[in-house]
C-alpha positions as CSV (number, residue, x, y, z in Angstrom):
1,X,103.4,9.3,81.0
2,X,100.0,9.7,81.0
3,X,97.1,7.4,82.0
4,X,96.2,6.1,78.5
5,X,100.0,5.2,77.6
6,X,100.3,3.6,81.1
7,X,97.2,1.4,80.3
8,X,98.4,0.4,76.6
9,X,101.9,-1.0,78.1
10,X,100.1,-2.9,81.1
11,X,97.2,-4.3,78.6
12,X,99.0,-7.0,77.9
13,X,100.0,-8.4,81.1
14,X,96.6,-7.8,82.6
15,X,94.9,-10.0,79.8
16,X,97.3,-12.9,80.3
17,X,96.4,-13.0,83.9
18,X,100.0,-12.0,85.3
19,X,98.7,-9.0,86.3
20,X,95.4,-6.9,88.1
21,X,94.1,-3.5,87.4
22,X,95.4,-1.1,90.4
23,X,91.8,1.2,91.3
24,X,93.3,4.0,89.4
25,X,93.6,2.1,86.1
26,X,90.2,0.3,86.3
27,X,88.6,4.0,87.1
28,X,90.5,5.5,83.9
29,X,89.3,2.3,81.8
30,X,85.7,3.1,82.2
31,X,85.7,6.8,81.7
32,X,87.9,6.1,78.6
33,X,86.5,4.8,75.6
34,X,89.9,4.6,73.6
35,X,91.5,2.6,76.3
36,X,88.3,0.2,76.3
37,X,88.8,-0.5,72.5
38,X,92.1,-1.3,73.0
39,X,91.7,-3.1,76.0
40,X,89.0,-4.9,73.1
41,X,91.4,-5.7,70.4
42,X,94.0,-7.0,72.9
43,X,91.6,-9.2,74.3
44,X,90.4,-10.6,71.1
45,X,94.1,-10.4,69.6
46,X,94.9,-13.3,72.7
47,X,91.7,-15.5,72.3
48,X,93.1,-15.7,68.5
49,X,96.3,-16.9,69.5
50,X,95.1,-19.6,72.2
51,X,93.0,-21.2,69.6
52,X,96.0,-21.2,67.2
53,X,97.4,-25.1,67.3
54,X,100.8,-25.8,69.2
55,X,103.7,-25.2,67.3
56,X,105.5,-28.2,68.4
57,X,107.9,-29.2,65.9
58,X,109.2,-26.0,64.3
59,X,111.7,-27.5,62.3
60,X,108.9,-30.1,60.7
61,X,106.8,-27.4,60.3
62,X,109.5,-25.3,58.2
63,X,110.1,-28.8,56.1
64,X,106.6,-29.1,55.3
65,X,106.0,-24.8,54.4
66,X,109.3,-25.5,52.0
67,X,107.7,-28.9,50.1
68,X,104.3,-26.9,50.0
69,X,106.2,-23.7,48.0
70,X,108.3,-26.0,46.1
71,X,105.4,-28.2,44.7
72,X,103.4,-24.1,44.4
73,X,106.6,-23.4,41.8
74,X,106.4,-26.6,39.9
75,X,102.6,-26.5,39.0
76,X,103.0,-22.9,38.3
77,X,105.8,-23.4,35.9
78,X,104.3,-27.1,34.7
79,X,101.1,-24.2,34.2
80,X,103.0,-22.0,32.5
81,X,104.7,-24.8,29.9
82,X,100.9,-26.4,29.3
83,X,100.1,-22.4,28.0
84,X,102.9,-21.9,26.4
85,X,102.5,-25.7,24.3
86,X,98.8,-24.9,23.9
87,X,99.8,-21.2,22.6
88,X,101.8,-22.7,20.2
89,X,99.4,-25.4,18.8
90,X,96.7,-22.6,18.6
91,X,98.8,-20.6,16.3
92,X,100.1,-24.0,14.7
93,X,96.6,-24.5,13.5
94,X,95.8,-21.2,12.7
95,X,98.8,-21.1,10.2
96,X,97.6,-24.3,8.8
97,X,94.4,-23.4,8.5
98,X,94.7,-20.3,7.0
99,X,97.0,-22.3,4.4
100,X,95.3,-25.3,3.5
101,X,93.4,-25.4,0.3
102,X,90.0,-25.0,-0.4
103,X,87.9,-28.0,-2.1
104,X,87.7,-27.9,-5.8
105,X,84.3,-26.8,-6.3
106,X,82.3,-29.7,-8.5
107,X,82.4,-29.2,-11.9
108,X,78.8,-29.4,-13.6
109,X,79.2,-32.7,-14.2
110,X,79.2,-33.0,-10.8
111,X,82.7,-34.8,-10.3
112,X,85.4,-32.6,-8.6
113,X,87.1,-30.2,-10.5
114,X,90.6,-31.4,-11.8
115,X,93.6,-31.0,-9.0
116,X,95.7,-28.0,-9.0
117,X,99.5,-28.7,-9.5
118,X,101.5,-25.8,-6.9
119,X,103.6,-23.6,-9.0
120,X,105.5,-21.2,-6.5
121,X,107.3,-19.6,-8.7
122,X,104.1,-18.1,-10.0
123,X,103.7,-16.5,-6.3
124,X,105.7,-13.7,-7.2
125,X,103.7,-12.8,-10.2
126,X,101.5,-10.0,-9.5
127,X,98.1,-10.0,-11.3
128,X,98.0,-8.6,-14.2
129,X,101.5,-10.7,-14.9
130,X,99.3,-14.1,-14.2
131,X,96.2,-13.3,-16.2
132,X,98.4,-13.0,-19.3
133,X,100.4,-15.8,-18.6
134,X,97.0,-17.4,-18.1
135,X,95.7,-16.0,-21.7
136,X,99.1,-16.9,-23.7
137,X,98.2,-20.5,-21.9
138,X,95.0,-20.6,-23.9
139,X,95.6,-19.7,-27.0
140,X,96.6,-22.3,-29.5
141,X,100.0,-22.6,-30.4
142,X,100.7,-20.9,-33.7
143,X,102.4,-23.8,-35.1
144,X,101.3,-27.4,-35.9
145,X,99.2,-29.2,-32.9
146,X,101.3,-31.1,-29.8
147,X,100.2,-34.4,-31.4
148,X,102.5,-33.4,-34.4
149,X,105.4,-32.8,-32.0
150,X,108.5,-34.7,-32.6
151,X,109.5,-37.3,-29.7
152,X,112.5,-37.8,-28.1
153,X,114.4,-39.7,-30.4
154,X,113.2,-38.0,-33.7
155,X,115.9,-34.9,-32.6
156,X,118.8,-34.7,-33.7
157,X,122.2,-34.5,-31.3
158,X,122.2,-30.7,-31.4
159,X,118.3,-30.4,-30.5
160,X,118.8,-32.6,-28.0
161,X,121.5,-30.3,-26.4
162,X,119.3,-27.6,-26.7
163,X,116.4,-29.2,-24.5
164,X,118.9,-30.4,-21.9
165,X,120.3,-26.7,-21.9
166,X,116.8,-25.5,-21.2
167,X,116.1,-28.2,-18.4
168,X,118.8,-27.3,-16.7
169,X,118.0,-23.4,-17.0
């Protein structure tokens, strides 16, 4: 074994006090400096662990590391749940947002422009499908006015039948 190996296993002994340097040793440590920084870092490795506190209660200790990782878990996952709820209200109001209707623009009279009644079934309807929908809409009717329209009661049974039929679809 040679003279740095022998110095490395008695290091520790020597630092606690239980043991001396024999003249050979102490002459090796100052000509090496290898030995000396690791005669250094055992040195400072002890100081570190006499001015660690007293484990006097282990199984305290272990109860108290446990409660410590347990309440560490719940935060993270009560962490995790307050993300994922936020997440969800974030996109919540993004969907409504991007949904919601836009103001009637005031008309020149300056009141708002007349409500909007939601027809989905025109949704479908690409564009060029809605803007003659939108033109047959405006022309007049080539008949008699609306006002000249028969009511209810002026049809007869078979009429009637007819309406219902088309109600129903």
């Amino acid at each position: 074994m040679s003279g740095c190996a022998r110095l490395s296993d008695r290091m520790p002994e020597v630092v606690h006090g239980r043991s001396r340097w024999t003249p050979d040793e102490a002459a090796h440590l100052a000509g090496c400096a290898d030995c000396r920084r690791e005669l250094a870092l055992v040195q400072a490795t002890v100081a570190m662990g006499r001015k660690a506190p007293r484990l006097t209660d282990p199984a305290g200790l272990a109860a108290t590391v446990e409660r410590r990782l347990a309440g560490a878990r719940l935060r993270r996952r009560d962490g995790t749940r307050r993300i994922a709820g936020l997440a969800a209200a974030a996109a919540l109001l993004i969907m409504v947002w991007g949904r919601w209707p836009a103001r009637p623009a005031p008309t020149a009279a300056g009141s708002p422009a007349q409500s909007l009644v939601p027809l989905p079934e025109l949704e479908l309807l690409d564009p060029a499908e809605l803007d003659s929908l939108l033109q047959r809409m405006e022309m007049p009717s080539a008949g008699s006015s609306t006002l000249d329209a028969p009511g209810l009661g002026d049809l007869e049974d078979t009429e009637l039948e007819q309406v219902l039929d088309t109600w129903e679809g």
